[in-house]
N, C-alpha and C positions, 0 to 999 in steps of 0.2 A: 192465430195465437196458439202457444204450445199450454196444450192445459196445465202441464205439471212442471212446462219452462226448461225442458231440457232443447237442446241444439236437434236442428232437422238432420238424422240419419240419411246416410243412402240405403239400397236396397240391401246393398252387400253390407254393410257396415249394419244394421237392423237383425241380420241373420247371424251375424256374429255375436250381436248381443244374443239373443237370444236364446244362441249354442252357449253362450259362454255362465247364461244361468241354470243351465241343467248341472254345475255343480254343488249346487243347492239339493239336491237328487228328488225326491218325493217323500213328502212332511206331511202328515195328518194333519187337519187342523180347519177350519175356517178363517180364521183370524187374518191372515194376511191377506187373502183373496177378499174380502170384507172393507179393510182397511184399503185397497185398492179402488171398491167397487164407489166407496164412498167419497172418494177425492176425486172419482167422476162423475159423483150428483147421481150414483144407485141406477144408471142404464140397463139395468136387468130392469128396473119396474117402468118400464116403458112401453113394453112389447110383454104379449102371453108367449107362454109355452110348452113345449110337451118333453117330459123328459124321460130319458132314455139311461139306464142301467142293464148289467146281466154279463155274463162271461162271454158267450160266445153269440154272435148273430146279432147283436145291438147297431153294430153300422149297418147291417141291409135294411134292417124295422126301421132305423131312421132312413134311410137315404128313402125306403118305398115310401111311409109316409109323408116326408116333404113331397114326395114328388106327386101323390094325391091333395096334398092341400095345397099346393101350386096349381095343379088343374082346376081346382075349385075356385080360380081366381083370388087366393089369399098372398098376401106379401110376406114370402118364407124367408128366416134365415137358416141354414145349417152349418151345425157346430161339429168335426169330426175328429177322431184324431186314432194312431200316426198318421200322415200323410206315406201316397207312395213314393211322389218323385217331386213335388214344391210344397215348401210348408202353405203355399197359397192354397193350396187344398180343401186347407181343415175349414175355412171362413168362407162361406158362399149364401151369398142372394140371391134368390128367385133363378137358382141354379148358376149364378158365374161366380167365379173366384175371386175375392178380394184382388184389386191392382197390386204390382209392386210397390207404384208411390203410395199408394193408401195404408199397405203395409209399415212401409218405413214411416209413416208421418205418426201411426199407431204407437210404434216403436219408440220414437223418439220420446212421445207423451208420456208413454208407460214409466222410461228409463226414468225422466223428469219427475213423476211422482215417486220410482222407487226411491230414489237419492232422497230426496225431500222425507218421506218418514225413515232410513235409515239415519237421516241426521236428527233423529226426535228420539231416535233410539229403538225404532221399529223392527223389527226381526226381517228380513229380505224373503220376498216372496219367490219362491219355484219359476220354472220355465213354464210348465203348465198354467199356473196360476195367472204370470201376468198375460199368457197367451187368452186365458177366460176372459178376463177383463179386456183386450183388444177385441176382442168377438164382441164382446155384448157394446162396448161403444161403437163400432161398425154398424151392429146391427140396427139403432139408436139413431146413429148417425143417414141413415140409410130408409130409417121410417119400415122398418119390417115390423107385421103384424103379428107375427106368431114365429118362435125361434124353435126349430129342433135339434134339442142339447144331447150328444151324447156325452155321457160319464166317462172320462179316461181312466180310472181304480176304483175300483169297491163303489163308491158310492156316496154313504154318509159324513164321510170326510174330504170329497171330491169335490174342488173347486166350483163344477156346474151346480153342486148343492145350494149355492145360497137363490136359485129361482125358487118362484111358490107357481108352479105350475097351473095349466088346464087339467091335465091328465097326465099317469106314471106308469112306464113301461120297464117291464123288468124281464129279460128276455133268459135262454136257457141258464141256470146257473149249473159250472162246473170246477172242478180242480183248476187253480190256478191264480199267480199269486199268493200261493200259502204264507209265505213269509211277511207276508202284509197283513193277509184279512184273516186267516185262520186255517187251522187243518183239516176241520172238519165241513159237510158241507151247509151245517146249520151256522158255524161261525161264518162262514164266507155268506151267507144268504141275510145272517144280521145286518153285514155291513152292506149288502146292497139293498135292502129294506130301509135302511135309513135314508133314502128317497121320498118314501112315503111321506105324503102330509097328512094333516087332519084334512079330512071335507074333501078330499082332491081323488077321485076314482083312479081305482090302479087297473093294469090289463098287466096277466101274466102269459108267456108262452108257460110248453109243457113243462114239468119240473117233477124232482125225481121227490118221492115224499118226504124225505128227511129239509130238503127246503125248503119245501109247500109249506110245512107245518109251521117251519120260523116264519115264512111270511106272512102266513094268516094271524100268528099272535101279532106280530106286527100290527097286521093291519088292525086288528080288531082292538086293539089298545090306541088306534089315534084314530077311529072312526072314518076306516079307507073301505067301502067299498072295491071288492075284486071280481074283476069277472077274469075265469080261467078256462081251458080247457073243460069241456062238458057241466060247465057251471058259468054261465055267461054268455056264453060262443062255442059253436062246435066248429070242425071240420075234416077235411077228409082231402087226401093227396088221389086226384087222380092221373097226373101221366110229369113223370120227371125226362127229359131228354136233352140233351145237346144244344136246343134252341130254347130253353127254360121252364116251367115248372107250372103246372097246373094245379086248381085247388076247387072244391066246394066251399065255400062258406056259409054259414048261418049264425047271425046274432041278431040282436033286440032292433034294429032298425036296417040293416045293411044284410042281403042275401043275394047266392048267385055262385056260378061260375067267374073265376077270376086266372089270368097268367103273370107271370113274372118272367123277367128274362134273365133273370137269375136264379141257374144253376144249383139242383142238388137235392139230396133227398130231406136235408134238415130246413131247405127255403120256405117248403110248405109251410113251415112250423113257424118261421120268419114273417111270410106273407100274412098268416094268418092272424099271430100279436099283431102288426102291423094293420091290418083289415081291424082288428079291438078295439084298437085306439082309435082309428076313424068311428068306428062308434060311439064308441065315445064322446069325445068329439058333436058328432053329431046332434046327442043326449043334451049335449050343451049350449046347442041352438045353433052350431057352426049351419053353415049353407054348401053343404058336401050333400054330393048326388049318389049314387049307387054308380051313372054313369062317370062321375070322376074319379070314384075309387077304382074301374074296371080301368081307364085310360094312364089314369097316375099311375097302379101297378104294374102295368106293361113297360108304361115308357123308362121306367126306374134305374138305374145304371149304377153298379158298385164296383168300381174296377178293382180286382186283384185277387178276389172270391171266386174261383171255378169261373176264370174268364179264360174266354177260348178265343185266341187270335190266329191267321195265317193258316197257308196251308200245304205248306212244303219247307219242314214238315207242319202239322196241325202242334200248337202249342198252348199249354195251359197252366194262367198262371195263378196259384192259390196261395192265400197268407195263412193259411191255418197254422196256429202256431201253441198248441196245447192238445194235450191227448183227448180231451173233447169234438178240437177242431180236426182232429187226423182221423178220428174213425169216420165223423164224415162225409172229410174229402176221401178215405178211402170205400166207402158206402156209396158215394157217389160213384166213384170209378168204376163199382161194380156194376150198378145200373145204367151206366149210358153208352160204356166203353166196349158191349156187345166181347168181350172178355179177352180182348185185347189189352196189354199190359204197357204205357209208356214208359221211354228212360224217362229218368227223372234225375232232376241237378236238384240238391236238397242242401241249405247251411238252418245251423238253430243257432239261437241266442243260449248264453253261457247257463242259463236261470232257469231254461226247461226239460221237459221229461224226455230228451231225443229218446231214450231207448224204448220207450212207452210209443213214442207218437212211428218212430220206424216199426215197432210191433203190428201194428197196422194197419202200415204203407207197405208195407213188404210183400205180400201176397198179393198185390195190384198193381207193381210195377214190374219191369221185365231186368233192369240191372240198375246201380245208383254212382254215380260224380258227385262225391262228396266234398263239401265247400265251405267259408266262413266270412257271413255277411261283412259287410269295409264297415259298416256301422251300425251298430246295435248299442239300446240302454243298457245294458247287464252286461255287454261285452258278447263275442261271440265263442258257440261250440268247437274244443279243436276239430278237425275237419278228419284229421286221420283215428280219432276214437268214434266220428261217426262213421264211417268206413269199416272198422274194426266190428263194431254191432253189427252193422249192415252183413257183412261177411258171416256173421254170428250165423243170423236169422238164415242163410242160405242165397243170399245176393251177390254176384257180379258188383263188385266195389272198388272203385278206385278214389285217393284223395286228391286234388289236385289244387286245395289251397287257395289262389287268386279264383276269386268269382268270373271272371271270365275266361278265364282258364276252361273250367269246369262247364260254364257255357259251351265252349268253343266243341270242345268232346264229344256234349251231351246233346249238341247240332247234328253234329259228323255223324256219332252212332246211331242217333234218329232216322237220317237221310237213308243210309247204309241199309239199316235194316226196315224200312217205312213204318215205323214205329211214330207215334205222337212226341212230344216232348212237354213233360212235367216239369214245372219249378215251383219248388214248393219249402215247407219246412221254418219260413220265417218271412212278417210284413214287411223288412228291413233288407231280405236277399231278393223278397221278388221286386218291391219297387225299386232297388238297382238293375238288376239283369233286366226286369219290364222298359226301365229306360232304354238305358242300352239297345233291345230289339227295338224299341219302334222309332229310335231316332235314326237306325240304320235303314 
């Protein structure tokens, strides 16, 4: 029976809805996502969960986390988003991805309720929004014990907001989305403090003091509990390379040596919120071992973060897509890349700091094929003003416009001169070029 009486979708025909309510664009608010959640009989209150906010690093802290509470024999779902290459991506249980038909049977439900309150006079919910609501009846549907929600914007007006959590993670906060959350980086930290519940323990990664501050009045005005860097949990990076990242950790129940196989010198910082909230957690009567969080963090997989495939030539593909995330994927580069310089094929999205984030990238790469994702929210960067910068800073610059164009180049020159090959600059250009390679 279709909950909300609309006609059974196909796979194809569900993804065109889908696309077709992203022009709706993104609406502050709870209201619609509410109004949704409730004409499903409130499937969030079915299943706990742990939710996830913060600028940069929020998909690794969740993907490591599900993947230690999965060890721990818990029935996980995970909420992510964008997706690189199937919107099936973002919806997964106990690590698989939503089906196709599952998806469209989702689909068809969702459309059936939206029709139904816009004919009451209800305001039309976001793409994000009814994709929330698809998740958490999935999740529901599916008997998952514990959901790991990331935030898609800011926060306190972001559809995953209406769970009342286990525990709250709020991972680096930095630049980006000004035009939404604010300019400074206390306003951007309000809006992702608004996570915080009453009674509900938060775990902060490191944070720069202007947003420490706002999160602590936060929290200390709804009675959150924080444990942060050297106030709750310590820890200590010790060896970043190519095969992934090593850490000390120490907090209130959970201690030890720990790896990740994911890449970078900021994952420490990742693993480590991530290792908090398992304490968390834990704090809370979960039944998490020391030995699950060492096996979960290992086996943890985020594709498209400092992921290194292939090897002729060696290729690596990064979504960093903010001047936060460019220094460090270029911090990285420093530390692993023994001071060898990749090409690199790079597109940005219309809405970010390209000249900030090639500032850099520039000193870590060896020349740049400059590109423009086939799909981006915001639209994508011209490809020949990144080019133009790039020539600025002192790079080998070429635009060459089609993404695989610019692929095909930035192969050739790689091979040529045995150089690695970067792609990087946008989650929208590498999860297309990422297809592209590995379907070939």
């Amino acid at each position: 029976m279709q909950i909300g009486g609309g006609e059974l979708m196909t796979y194809e025909e569900a993804l065109g809805y889908l696309s077709s309510m992203q022009r709706f664009g993104i609406k502050p608010g709870l209201s619609r996502v509410e109004a949704l959640a409730l004409e499903l009989g409130n499937p969030e209150r079915r299943m706990k969960h742990l939710h996830i906010a913060g600028t940069n690093g929020k998909g690794s802290v969740a993907a490591m986390a599900e993947s230690v509470l999965r060890q721990a024999g818990i029935k996980t779902g995970l909420f992510t988003s964008p997706h690189l290459c199937r919107y099936e991506e973002r919806i997964k249980v106990c690590g698989r991805q939503i089906s196709e038909d599952e998806l469209a049977r989702l689909a068809s439900d969702a459309k059936g309720i939206v029709d139904e309150l816009a004919g009451r006079g209800i305001e039309s919910p976001t793409e994000f929004e009814i994709c929330t609501a698809m998740c958490l009846e999935h999740f529901k549907d599916q008997g998952v014990e514990l959901a790991v929600m990331e935030v898609g914007l800011g926060g306190r007006y972001d559809s995953t907001n209406i769970v009342v959590p286990e525990a709250s993670v709020i991972t680096h906060i930095s630049y980006d989305h000004m035009e939404k959350l604010g300019k400074s980086l206390s306003q951007i930290a309000f809006d992702k403090g608004g996570i915080l519940k009453k009674g509900v323990p938060a775990v902060l990664a490191r944070q720069e003091d202007e947003a420490l501050g706002m999160i602590k009045r936060e929290a200390a005005a709804k009675g959150v509990r924080l444990s942060y860097p050297e106030h709750g949990y310590s820890y200590r990076t010790v060896k970043v390379g190519l095969t992934g990242t090593e850490l000390e950790y120490d907090g209130d129940l959970l201690e030890g040596t720990f790896k990740t196989r994911l890449v970078g010198v900021h994952q420490a910082d990742n693993a480590a919120a991530a290792l908090a909230a398992i304490d968390a957690m834990m704090g809370l009567g979960w039944d998490i071992t020391r030995d699950d969080a060492r096996q979960g963090l290992m086996e943890a997989v985020h594709p498209g973060r400092f992921e290194v495939v292939g090897k002729d030539p060696m290729m690596i593909f990064d979504g960093a897509h903010n001047v936060d995330g460019a220094a460090a994927l270029a911090a990285t580069l420093g530390k692993v890349m023994g001071g060898v310089r990749p090409v690199a094929v790079a597109g940005f999205s219309a809405d970010k700091d390209y000249s900030g984030m090639l500032g850099h990238l520039a000193p870590r790469i060896s020349c740049l094929f400059a590109t423009a994702p086939s799909h981006a929210r915001s639209g994508a960067r011209d490809s020949e003003a990144v080019a133009e910068e790039a020539k600025r800073l002192g790079l080998e610059a070429v635009s060459l416009g089609p993404p695989e164009e610019a692929l095909a180049a930035g192969l050739a020159r790689a091979r040529e001169k045995c150089l690695p090959l970067l792609v990087c600059g946008s989650l929208y250009l590498v999860g297309e070029l990422r297809s592209r390679l590995l379907a070939d």
